[in-house]
C-alpha positions, 0 to 999 in steps of 0.5 A: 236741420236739428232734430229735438226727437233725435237729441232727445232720444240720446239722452234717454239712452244716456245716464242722468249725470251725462244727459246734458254732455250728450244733448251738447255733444249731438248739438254740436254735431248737428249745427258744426259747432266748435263748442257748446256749453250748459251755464246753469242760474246759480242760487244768487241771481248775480252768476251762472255757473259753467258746468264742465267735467272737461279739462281743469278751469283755473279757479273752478270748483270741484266736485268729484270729476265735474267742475264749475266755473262760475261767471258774474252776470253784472253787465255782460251778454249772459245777463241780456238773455236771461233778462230780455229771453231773447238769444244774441248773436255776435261775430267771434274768430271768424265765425259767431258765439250765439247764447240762447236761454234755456228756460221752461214757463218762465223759470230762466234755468239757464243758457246755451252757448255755442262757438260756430264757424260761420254766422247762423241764419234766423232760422238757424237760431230759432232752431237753435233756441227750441234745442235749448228749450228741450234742454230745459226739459232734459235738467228739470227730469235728470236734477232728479236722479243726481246733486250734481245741478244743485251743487253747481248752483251753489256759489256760496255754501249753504247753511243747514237752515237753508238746506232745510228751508229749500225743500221748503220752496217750489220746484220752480219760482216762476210759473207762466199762463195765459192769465198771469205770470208769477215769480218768486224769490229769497235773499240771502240765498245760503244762510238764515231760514224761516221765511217760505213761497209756494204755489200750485197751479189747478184748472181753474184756480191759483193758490198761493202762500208766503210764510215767516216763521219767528225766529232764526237759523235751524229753529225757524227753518224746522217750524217753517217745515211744520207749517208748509207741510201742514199747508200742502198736505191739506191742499193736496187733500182738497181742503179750502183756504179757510181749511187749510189755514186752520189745520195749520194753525192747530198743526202749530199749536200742537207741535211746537213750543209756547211763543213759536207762532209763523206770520203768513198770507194764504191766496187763492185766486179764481183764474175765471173770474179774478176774484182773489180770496186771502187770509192774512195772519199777522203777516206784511200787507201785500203791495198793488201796482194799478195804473201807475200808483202803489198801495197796500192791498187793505187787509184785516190782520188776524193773529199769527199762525200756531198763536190760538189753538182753534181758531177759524180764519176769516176768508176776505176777498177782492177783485182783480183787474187786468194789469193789476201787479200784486207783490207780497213780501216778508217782513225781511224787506222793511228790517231796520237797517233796509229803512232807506229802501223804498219799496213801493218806489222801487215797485213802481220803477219796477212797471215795465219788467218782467215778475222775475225781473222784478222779485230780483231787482227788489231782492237786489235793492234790500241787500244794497240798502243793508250794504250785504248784512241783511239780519233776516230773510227777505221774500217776494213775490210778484203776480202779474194779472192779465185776466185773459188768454196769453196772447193778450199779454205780448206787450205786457213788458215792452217786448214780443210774445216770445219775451213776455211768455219765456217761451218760442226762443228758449228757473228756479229749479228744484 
């Protein structure tokens, strides 16, 4: 029988870089596991990241006394739990390795692997699966104190411009609730800078934001921070859309140099109603997928933010149904050399995943189209609608309740 509150415990009496050493350690001991292992989701979406500060692993960076031994996903079990969030269970020197995700509302942080001598019953397994989801908790509280999470993350260095812009982005890219699931994502991971996502999630309204700033590199990252810190401010104020939107275009205009201007989408989104209210300035019309068939979402296009000093934005609406599937993007996802992708075929091939899944997918298919030298960022984001409480959802993707949520068998982090 494994005790959460007991694991728990011994990582409170842990320091923040031990917490996840000790919750393996107390694990292991718990369900007579041979060996368990953290492998964290790193920036790309195409590895994790085996982080250790045990005996040296050839190949593995350093840092310090920790290493990370990075693992591709393409075509392995690693890649089926994170996709499906179901754990798997295969028989291995006379006992069983297991991996199970660890995730927290949908953000796939990343897996637990054990080594056992024996095959683990059902029951052992969910056990198993809760012990992972709490570790989710133990990342999401001990990244905060230590680089070590985040540097292990890093596969490829980062640039300065993408240093900046992730401060830029949400603690999460995936948010899960009973009315809708959203999930975000930005390629290339480590390099250029300008395009932004954020979200926040109220009692009873979503609020959401996708941003391309003009211009490349450090110029664009520090005008993104600009506008985002603009917009966050004058949100955490309980300022409405159309407030926040003109507080950030004059922030702009005031700020930065003639011709510096951000395309950009605000949404808000009454989760009692569905009612969808936007602005949209000078930004990439957002795609729907209803019933099988893709189209743009008719907006009208105002100017960019930063372009007309006062200017106030007009505030357009429309609705939601259940099932809907909206997808916003930056203007990196239709560049010249992408022209062969098919966004909205891509899209509607997309029907049956789920919205991390498919922001990676989309991301995956623009960086094939531009055979890895994309020029500019590329952002999505996918929000499922489900206009009702999450039980409602559980076939949502083709699978049970427990994929569909993220939840009950258990990432982007900060």
């Amino acid at each position: 029988m494994i005790d959460v509150g007991a694991l728990l415990q011994k990582v409170e009496d842990a320091a923040p870089i031990e917490a996840v050493e000790v919750i393996a350690a107390e694990l292991g001991a718990m369900v007579g596991a041979r060996l368990v292992t953290f492998l964290i989701a790193d920036f790309s979406g195409r590895s994790v990241v085996r982080l250790t500060s045990s005996e040296p692993v050839s190949g593995a960076r350093r840092h310090g006394a920790d290493q990370a031994e990075t693992l591709p996903l393409a075509d392995t079990p690693y890649e089926q739990v994170l996709r499906t969030q179901r754990p798997d269970v295969e028989s291995a020197d006379g006992g069983a390795r297991v991996i199970v995700p660890v995730t927290d509302r949908g953000d796939a942080i990343g897996l637990l692997e054990l080594t056992l001598p024996r095959r683990p019953s059902a029951a052992e397994v969910d056990e198993i699966g809760s012990a992972a989801h709490a570790l989710a908790y133990v990342v999401i509280a001990a990244r905060r104190h230590t680089d070590v999470f985040e540097w292990g993350q890093r596969s490829l260095p980062f640039s300065l411009a993408a240093e900046i812009q992730r401060r830029l982005l949400p603690a999460s890219y995936n948010c899960e609730a009973g009315q809708f699931t959203l999930a975000g994502w930005l390629e290339p991971a480590g390099s250029v800078g300008g395009d932004t996502f954020d979200y926040s999630l109220d009692r009873n309204r979503l609020q959401i934001s996708i941003t391309d700033a003009v211009g490349h590199q450090v110029e664009a990252a520090l005008l993104a921070t600009l506008l985002v810190g603009s917009l966050r401010n004058s949100r955490r104020r309980g300022l409405d859309l159309a407030e926040q939107a003109a507080e950030a275009n004059d922030a702009l205009a005031e700020n930065s140099e003639p011709g510096q201007f951000v395309t950009g989408q605000l949404l808000t989104v009454d989760l009692t109603t569905g009612l969808a209210q936007v602005i949209n300035a000078g930004h990439t019309l957002p795609l729907r997928l209803r019933d099988g068939r893709v189209e743009e979402v008719g907006l009208r296009v105002e100017p960019p933010f930063g372009v007309l000093p006062g200017k106030t934005f007009e505030v357009q609406s429309f609705p939601l149904e259940p099932g809907d599937r909206i997808v916003f993007l930056t203007d990196g996802m239709l560049e010249r050399n992408a022209a062969t992708l098919d966004v909205a075929a891509a899209l509607a091939d997309s029907a049956a995943l789920h919205p991390r899944e498919v922001v990676h997918e989309l991301g995956a298919a623009v960086l094939r189209a531009t055979d890895n030298d994309l020029k500019d960022d590329a952002t999505m984001v996918c929000l499922d609608w489900y206009g009702g409480p999450q039980r409602e959802r559980s076939t949502q993707y083709g699978a049970d309740p427990e994929r569909a949520s993220g939840v009950g068998t258990s990432a982007r982090p900060d």
